[in-house]
N, C-alpha and C positions, 0 to 999 in steps of 0.2 A: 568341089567339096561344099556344103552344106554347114552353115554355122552352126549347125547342130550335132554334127560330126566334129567339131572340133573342140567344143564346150557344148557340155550336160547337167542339167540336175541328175544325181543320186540320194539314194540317205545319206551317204557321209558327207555330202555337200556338191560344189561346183565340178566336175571332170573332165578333162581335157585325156581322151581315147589316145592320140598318137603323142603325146610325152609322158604318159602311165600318170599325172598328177591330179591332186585335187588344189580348191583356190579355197580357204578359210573352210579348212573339213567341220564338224561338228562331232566326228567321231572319228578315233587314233588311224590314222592310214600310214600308206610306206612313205610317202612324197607329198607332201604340204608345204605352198607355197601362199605366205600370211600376209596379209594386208596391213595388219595395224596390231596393236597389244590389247585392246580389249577383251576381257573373258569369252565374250558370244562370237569371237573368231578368231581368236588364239590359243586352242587347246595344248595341253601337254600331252603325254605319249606318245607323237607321230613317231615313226624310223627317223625320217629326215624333214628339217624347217629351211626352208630358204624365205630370206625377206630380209629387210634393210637393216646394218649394224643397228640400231637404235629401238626400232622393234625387237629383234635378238634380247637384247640388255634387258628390257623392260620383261619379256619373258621370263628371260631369266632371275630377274629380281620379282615376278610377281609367284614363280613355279618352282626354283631354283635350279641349279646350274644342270641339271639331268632331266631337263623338261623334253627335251627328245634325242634322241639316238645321236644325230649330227647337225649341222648346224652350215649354215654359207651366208653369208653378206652378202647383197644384190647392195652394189651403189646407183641411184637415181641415172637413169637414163643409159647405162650399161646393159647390153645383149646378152646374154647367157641361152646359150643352145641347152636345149632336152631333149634327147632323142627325134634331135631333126625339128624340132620346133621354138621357134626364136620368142624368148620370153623376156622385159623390162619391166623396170621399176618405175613409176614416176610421180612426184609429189602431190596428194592429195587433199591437205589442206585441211585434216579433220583433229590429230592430234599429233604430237612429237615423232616422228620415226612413218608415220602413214604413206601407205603409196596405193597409186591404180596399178593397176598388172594388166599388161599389153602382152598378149597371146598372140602370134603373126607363124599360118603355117601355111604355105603353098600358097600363097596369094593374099590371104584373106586374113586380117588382122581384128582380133575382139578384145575390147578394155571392160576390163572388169575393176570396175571403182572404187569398190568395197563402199564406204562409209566417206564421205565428205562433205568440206561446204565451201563456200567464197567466198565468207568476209576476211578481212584481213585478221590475222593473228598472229602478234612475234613469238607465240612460242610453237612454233613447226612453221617449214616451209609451205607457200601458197600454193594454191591448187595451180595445175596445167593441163589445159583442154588439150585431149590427144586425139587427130584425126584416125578414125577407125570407121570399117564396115560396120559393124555392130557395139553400143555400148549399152552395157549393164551398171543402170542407175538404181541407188538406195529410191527410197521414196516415203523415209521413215515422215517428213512433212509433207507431205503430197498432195497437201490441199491447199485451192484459193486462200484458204481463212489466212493459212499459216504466213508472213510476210515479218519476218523477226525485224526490229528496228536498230539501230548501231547500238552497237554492245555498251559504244562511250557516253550512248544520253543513259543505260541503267544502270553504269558507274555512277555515274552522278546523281541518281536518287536514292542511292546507296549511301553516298557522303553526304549528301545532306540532310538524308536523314541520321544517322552518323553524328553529326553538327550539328543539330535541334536537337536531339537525347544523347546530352556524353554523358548522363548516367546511367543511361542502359548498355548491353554489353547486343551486336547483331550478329546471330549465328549465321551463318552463308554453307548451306548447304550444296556441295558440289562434287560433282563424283569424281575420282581419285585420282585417275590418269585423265588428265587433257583439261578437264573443265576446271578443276581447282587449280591448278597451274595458270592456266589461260587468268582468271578472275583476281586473281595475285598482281601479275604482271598488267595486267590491266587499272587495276589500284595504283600501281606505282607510277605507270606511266602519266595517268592521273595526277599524280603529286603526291599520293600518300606517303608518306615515309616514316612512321608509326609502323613499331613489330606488330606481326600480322600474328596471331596464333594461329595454331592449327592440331587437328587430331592426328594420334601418332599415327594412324590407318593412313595418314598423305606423307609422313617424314620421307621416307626412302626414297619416293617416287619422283618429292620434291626435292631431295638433295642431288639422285640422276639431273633433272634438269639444268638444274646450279651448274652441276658437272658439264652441261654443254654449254654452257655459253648464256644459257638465261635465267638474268639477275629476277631475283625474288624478291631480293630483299632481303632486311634482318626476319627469319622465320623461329615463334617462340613455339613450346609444347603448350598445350590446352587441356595438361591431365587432371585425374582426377585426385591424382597422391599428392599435387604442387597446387600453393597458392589460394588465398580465400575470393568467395563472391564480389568483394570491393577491389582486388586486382585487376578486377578484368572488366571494372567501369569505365562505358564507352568504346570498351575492344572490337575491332573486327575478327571475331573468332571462323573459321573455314574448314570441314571438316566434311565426311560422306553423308548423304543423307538420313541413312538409316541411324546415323551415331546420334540424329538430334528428337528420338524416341525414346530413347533412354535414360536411365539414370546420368550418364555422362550429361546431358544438357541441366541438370537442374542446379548445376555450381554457379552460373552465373547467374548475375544481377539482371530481375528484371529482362528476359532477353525477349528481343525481335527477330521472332522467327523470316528468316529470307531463304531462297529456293532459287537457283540458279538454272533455266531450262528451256528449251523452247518451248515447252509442256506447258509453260504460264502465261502462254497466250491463251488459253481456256480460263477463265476467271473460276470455274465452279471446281475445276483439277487443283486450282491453288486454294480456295476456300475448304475443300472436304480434307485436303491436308493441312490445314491450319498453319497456311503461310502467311504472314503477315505484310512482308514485303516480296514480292515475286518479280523476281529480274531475268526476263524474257533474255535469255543469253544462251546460243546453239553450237553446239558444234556440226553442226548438220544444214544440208540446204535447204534454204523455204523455196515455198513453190516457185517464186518470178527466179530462182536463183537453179534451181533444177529445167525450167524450161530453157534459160540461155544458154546452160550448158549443154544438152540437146542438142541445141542450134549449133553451138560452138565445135560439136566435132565432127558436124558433117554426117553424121553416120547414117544410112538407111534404114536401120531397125536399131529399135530400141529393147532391150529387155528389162523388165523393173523387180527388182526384188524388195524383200522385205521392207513393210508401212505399207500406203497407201498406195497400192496396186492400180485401182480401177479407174481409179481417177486421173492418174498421168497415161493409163493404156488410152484412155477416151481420149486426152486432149491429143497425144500421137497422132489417132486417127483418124481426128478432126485436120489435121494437119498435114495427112497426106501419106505419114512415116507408119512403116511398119511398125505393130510392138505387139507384146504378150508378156503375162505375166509369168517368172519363172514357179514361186510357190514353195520358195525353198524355206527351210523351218529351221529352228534353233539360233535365230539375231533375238535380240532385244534392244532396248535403246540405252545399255547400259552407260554410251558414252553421252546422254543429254537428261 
């Protein structure tokens, strides 16, 4: 059989022919099996969702509890047959609940990664490289340029800038699921231990977390009905990015605008957004971190999807591995 017989691009996304499913549809189908909870690959209407208790929840809290027909828990590293096709979960290392999905039919085993990276993060389980004939890598940073530096040297020119202006308040803009979470617990880990505010758009998302096991913190609201401009002197306030366009951003004092992204490794991407402090922080793999994992699962062909295609299909080929680009449509980088 043919890797191509056993996963396809379609328009509703990823398809695997002998267990009738698609892998992160983009449009409602009977059988969707989800990677992770982000918008650009967790639809609501499917018949049926399989993917890991924690993805489910977060679904369900982003879509509510009728986001599809029926629902199954894949726990990490458990086989689950479909129609004769042996399908797993395994941790990916991108947000809360994320996993690769290992397709294994008649011999021939394909991981489909979704979305990951490999720095460490205590809020979700680390990535694991899984031996396979074929893997399907993101390529959202796909370039040389891109080489994100630890997360923990731009916490700390977060606090120190933080600590040269405690009369300004620093907005931290972070999207909602994974990265404002991640940048919280990264503060604390840090030492912060000052309530952190936050936009009510991150409360639910942030109190699931809580729910599993990962400390936040004290987390205050950041509204606009509660509290004058001098409350929130020196605050680290953290909220979606788009909320700091708004009238909501103009209650605090003086603030410094910050941006949470691997996007901030373009200086001119932080400048035309009128980021003040840009904190190069990903939930996504940079290049030197996309090519070892590559290496790390053996695989003879590479498929790359969504980001920078051409550039990881070249270095492949330079190196000997099969690859091509899939071309599949409807990702965006909403988790960076």
């Amino acid at each position: 059989m043919r890797a191509s017989d056993l996963l396809h691009p379609r328009p509703e996304g990823l398809y695997c022919p002998p267990g009738d499913f698609f892998i992160d549809p983009v449009r409602p189908v009977n059988r969707a099996l989800i990677t992770h909870g982000h918008s650009d690959h967790a639809r609501s209407g499917h018949g049926s969702v399989l993917a890991t208790q924690q993805t489910l929840d977060i679904m369900g809290l982003r879509y509510g509890a009728d986001f599809a027909g029926t629902t199954q828990a894949a726990a990490f590293g458990e086989m689950i047959a479909i129609d004769g096709v042996d399908v797993s979960f395994h941790p990916a290392g991108h947000v809360l609940g994320s996993a690769q999905i290992s397709v294994e039919y008649q011999g021939r085993r394909i991981v489909a990664s979704g979305d990951y990276k490999r720095q460490k993060d205590a809020t979700c389980a680390p990535f694991e490289p899984i031996a396979c004939d074929v893997f399907i890598t993101e390529a959202t940073f796909g370039l040389p340029v891109f080489r994100h530096p630890p997360d923990t040297e731009e916490i700390a020119r977060l606090l120190k800038s933080a600590a040269q202006f405690p009369e300004r308040s620093h907005l931290v803009g972070a999207y909602a699921l994974g990265k404002a979470q991640r940048v919280m617990r990264l503060l604390r880990d840090a030492g912060y231990d000052k309530p952190l505010y936050i936009h009510g758009a991150l409360a639910r998302l942030s109190e699931y977390y809580q729910s599993q096991g990962i400390d936040l913190g004290e987390l205050e609201p950041a509204t606009v009905e509660s509290g004058g401009k001098q409350d929130f002197a020196g605050a680290i306030v953290v909220g979606p990015p788009s909320a700091f366009a708004d009238r909501w951003a103009r209650r605090f004092p003086d603030p410094i605008s910050c941006f949470a992204s691997g996007w901030m490794r373009i200086r001119q991407r932080a400048k035309q957004g009128g980021v003040e402090l840009p904190l190069i922080i990903s939930d996504h793999a940079d290049w030197d971190e996309l090519i070892i994992t590559i290496k790390e699962t053996g695989a003879e062909e590479i498929w790359v999807t969504h980001g920078r295609e051409e550039a990881l299909v070249r270095w492949c080929e330079l190196e000997g591995i099969a690859a091509r680009p899939l071309h599949l449509v409807g990702y965006e980088d909403e988790g960076d």
